[in-house]
ROMARVEX-789323 format. One record per atom (N, C-alpha, C, O): y, x, z; residue in one letter. Coordinates in steps of 0.05 Angstrom, whole numbers, padded with zeros to 5 digits, always signed. Layout:
# residues N
YXZa
...
# end
This chain:
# residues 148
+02142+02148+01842x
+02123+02131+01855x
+02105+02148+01872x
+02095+02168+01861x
+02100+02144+01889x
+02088+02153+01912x
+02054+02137+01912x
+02048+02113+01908x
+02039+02160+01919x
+02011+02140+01924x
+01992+02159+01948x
+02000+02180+01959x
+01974+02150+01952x
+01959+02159+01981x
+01983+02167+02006x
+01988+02187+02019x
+01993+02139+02005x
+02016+02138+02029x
+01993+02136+02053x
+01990+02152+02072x
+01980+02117+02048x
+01967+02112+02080x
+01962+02140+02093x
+01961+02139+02117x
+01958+02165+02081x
+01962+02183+02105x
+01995+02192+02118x
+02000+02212+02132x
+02008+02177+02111x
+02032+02189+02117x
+02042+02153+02139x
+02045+02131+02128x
+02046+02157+02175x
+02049+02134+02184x
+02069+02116+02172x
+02090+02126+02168x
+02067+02095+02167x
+02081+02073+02162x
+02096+02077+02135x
+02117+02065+02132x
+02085+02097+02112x
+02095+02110+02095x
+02128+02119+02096x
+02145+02119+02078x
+02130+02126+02122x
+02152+02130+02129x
+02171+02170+02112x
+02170+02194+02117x
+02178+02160+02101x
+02204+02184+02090x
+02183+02202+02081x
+02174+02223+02089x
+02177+02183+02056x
+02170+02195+02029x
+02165+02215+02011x
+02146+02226+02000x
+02204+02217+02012x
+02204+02241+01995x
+02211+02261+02022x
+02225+02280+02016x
+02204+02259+02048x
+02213+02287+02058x
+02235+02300+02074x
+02238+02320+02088x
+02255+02275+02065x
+02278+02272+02070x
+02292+02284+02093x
+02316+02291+02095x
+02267+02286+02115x
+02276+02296+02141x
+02265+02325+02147x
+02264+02335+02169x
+02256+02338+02121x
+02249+02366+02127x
+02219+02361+02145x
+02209+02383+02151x
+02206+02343+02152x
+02189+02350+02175x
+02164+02366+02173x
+02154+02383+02189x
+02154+02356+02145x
+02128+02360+02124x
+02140+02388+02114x
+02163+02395+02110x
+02110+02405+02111x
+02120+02432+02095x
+02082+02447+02090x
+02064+02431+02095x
+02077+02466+02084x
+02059+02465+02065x
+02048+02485+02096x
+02035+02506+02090x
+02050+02482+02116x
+02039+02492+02142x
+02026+02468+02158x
+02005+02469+02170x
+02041+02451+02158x
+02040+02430+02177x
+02026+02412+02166x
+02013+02396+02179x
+02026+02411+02138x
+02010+02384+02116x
+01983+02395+02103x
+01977+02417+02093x
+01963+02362+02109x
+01937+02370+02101x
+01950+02375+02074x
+01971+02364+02066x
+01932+02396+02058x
+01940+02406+02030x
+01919+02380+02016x
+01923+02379+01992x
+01908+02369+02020x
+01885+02344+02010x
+01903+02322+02002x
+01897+02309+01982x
+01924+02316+02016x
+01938+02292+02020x
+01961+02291+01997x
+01970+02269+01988x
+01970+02316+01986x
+01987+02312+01970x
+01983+02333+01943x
+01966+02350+01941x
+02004+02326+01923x
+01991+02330+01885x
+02013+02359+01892x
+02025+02370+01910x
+02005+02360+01864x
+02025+02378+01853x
+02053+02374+01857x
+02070+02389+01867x
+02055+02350+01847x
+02084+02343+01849x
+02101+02338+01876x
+02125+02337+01879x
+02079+02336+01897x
+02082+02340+01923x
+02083+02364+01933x
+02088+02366+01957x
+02079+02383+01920x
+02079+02408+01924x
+02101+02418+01916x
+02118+02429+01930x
+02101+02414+01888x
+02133+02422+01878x
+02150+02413+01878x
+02170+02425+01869x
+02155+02387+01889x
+02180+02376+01899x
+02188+02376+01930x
+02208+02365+01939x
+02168+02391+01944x
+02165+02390+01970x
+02171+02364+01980x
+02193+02364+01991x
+02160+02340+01981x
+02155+02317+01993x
+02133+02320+02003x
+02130+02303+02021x
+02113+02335+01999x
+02081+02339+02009x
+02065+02305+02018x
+02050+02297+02037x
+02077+02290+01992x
+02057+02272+01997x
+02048+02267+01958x
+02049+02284+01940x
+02040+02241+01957x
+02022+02249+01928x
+02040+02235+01919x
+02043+02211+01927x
+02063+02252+01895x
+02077+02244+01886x
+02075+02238+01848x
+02070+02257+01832x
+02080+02209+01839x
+02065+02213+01813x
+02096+02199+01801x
+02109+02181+01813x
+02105+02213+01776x
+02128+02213+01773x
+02129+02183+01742x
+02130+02187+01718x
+02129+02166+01752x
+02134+02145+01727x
+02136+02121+01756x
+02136+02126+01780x
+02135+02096+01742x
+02153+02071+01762x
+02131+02052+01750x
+02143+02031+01746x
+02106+02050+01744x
+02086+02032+01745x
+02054+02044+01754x
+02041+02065+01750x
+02050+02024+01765x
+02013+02036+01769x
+01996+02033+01741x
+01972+02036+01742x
+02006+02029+01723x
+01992+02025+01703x
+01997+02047+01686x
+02019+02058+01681x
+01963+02055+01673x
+01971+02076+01654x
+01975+02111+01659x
+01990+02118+01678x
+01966+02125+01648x
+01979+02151+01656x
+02003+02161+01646x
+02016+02145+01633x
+02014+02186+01649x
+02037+02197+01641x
+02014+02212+01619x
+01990+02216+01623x
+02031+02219+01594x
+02019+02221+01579x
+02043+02238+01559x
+02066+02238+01567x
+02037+02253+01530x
+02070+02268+01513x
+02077+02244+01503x
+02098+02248+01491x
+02068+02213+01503x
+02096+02199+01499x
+02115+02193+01515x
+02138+02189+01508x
+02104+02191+01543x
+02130+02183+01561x
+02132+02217+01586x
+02133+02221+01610x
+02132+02233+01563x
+02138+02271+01570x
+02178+02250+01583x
+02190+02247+01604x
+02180+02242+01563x
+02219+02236+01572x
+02215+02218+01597x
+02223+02226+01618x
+02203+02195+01597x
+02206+02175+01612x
+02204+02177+01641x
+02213+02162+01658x
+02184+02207+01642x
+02174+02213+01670x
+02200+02231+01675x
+02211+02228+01696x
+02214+02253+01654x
+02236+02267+01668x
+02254+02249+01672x
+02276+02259+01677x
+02254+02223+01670x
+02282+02205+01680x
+02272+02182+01712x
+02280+02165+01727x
+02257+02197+01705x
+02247+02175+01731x
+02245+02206+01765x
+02247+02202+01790x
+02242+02223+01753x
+02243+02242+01773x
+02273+02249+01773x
+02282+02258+01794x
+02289+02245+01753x
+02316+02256+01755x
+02331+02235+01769x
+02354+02242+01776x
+02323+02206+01777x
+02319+02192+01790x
+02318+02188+01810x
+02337+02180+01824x
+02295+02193+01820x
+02282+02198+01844x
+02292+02221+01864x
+02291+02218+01888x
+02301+02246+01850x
+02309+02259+01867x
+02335+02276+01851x
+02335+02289+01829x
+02359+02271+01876x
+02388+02270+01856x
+02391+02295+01868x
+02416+02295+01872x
+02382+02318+01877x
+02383+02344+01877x
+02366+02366+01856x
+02364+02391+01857x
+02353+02346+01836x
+02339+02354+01808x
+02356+02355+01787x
+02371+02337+01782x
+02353+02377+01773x
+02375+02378+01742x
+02354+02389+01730x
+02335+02398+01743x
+02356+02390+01702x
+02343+02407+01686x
+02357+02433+01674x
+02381+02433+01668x
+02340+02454+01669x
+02352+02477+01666x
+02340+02484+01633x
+02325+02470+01620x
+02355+02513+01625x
+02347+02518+01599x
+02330+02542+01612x
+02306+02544+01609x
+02343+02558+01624x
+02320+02582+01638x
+02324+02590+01662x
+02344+02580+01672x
+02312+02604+01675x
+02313+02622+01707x
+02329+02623+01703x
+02334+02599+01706x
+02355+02636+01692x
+02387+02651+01694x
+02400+02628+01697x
+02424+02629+01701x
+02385+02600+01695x
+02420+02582+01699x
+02406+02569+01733x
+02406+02544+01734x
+02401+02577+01747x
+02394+02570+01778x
+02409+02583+01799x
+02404+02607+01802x
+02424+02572+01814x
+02440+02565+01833x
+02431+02581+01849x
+02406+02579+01851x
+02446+02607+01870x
+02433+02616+01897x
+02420+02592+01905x
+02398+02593+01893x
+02422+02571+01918x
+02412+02543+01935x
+02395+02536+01918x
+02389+02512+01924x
+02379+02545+01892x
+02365+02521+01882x
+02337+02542+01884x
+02338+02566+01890x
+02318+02528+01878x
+02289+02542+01857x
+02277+02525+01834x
+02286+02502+01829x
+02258+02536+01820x
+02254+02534+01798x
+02222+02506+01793x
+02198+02505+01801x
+02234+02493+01781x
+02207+02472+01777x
+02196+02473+01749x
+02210+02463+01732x
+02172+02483+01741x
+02166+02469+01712x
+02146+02460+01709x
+02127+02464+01723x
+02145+02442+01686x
+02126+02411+01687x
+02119+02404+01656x
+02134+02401+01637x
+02094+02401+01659x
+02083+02399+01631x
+02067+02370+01635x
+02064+02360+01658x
+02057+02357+01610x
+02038+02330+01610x
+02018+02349+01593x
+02019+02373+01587x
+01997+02326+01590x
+01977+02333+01578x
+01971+02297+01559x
+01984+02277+01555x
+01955+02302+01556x
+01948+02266+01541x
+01941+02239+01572x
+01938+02215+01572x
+01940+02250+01582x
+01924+02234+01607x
+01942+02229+01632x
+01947+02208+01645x
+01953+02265+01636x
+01956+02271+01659x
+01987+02295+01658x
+01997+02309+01641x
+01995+02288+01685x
+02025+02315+01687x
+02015+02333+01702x
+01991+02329+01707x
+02026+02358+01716x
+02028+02384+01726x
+02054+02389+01728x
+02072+02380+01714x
+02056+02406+01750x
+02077+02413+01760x
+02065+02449+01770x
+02045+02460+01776x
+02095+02455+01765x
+02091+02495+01776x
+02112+02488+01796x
+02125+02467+01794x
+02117+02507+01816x
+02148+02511+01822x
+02145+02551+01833x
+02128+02565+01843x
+02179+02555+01823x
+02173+02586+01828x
+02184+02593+01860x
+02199+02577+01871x
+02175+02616+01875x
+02175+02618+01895x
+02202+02643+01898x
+02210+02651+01876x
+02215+02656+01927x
+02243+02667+01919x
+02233+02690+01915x
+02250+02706+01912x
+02208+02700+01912x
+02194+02732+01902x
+02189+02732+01872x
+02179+02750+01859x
+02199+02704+01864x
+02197+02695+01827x
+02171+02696+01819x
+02167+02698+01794x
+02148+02695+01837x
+02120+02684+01830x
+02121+02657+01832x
+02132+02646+01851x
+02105+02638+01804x
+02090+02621+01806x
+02072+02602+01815x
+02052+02604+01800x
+02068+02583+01833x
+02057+02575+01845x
+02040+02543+01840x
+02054+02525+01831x
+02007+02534+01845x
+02019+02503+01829x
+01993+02509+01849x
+01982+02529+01858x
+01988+02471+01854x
+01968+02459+01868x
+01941+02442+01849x
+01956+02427+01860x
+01933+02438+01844x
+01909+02421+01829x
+01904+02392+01847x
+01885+02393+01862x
+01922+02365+01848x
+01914+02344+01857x
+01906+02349+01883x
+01917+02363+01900x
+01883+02333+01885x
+01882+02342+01923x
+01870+02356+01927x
+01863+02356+01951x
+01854+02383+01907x
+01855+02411+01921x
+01875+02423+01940x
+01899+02422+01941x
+01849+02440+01962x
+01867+02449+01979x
+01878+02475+01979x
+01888+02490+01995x
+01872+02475+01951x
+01879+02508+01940x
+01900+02511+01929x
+01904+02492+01913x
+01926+02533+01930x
+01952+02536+01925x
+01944+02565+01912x
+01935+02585+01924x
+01950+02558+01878x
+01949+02591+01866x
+01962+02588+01857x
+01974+02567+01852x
+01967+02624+01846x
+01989+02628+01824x
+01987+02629+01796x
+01966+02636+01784x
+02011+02620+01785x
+01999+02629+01754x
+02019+02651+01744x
+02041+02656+01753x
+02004+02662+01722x
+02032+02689+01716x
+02047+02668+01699x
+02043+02646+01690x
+02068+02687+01701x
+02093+02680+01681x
+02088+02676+01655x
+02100+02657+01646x
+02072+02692+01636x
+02071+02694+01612x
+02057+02668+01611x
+02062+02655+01591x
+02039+02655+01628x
+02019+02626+01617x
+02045+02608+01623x
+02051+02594+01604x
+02061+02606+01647x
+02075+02585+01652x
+02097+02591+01634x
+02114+02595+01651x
+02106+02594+01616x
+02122+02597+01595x
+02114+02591+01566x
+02127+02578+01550x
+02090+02602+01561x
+02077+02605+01539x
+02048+02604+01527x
+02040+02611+01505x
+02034+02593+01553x
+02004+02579+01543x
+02003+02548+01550x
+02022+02535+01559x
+01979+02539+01546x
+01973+02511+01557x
+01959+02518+01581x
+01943+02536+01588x
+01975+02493+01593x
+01966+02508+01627x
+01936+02486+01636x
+01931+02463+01629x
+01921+02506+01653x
+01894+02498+01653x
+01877+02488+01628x
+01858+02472+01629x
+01888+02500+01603x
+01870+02489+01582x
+01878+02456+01574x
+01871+02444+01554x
+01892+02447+01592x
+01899+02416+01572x
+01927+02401+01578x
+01931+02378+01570x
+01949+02418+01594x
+01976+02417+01590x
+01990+02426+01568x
+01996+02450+01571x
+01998+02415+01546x
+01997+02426+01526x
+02034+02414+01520x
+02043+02431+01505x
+02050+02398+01524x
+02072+02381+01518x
+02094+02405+01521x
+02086+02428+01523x
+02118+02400+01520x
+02138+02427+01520x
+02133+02428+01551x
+02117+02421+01569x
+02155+02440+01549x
+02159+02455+01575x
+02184+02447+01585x
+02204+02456+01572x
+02190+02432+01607x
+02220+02429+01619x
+02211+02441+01647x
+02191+02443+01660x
+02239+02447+01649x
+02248+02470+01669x
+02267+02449+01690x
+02277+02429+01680x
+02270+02454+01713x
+02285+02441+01726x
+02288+02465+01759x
+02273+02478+01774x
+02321+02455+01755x
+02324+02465+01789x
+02328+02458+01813x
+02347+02443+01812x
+02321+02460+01832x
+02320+02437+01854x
+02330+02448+01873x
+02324+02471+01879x
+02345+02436+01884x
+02364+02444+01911x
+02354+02451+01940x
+02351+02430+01953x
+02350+02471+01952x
+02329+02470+01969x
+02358+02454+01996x
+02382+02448+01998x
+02329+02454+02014x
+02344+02435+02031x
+02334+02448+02062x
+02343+02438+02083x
# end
């Protein structure tokens, strides 16, 4: 599900579809995390109702709705099972709220904060093995995405 379309005209191609959007050309305000790491660069929120947040009970419901949403997404067990053509997505909930990382081809970390217009890194050792920002706390799924 997609939201703060109205900056994007006539909410025209969503997810991206046409390559046009990229993290040069797009206000960084306009789109989430998940717009970041899925490169759609618009505010992408991964469940199929406006009601409610994502939250560790529907941790599953949201990876079926993005595996869904975008049929160049699989899930992985680690870095070693990704495709020359793919990169690396990982995504945690918290009680409220989701997060998204995605890894870059220099194998640094990367994640956005909502409509901050700030793009940092995180090390490896937190995106594997801490709670990220202090309140992502749910497992950890890994996913590879087909670059395009």
């Amino acid at each position: 599900m997609f939201y703060n379309t109205r900056t994007l005209k006539n909410n025209e191609d969503l997810f991206n579809n046409e390559r046009k959007r990229n993290v040069n050309n797009t206000n960084k305000d306009i789109y989430n995390c998940g717009g970041y790491a899925l490169e759609t660069f618009s505010w992408y929120v991964p469940r199929t109702t406006t009601r409610g947040c994502v939250n560790n009970d529907s941790h599953a419901d949201s990876i079926q709705t993005m595996l869904k949403d975008f049929p160049t997404l699989r899930i992985i067990n680690t870095i070693d099972d990704l495709q020359p053509n793919e990169y690396a997505i990982a995504y945690k909930t918290s009680e409220s709220d989701f997060h998204f990382i995605k890894r870059s081809n220099n194998g640094h970390w990367f994640h956005k904060m909502g409509g901050c217009d700030i793009i940092e890194t995180m090390p490896v050792n937190t995106v594997f093995n801490e709670k990220w920002n202090g309140r992502y706390d749910s497992e950890l799924t890994l996913f590879a995405k087909k670059r395009e």
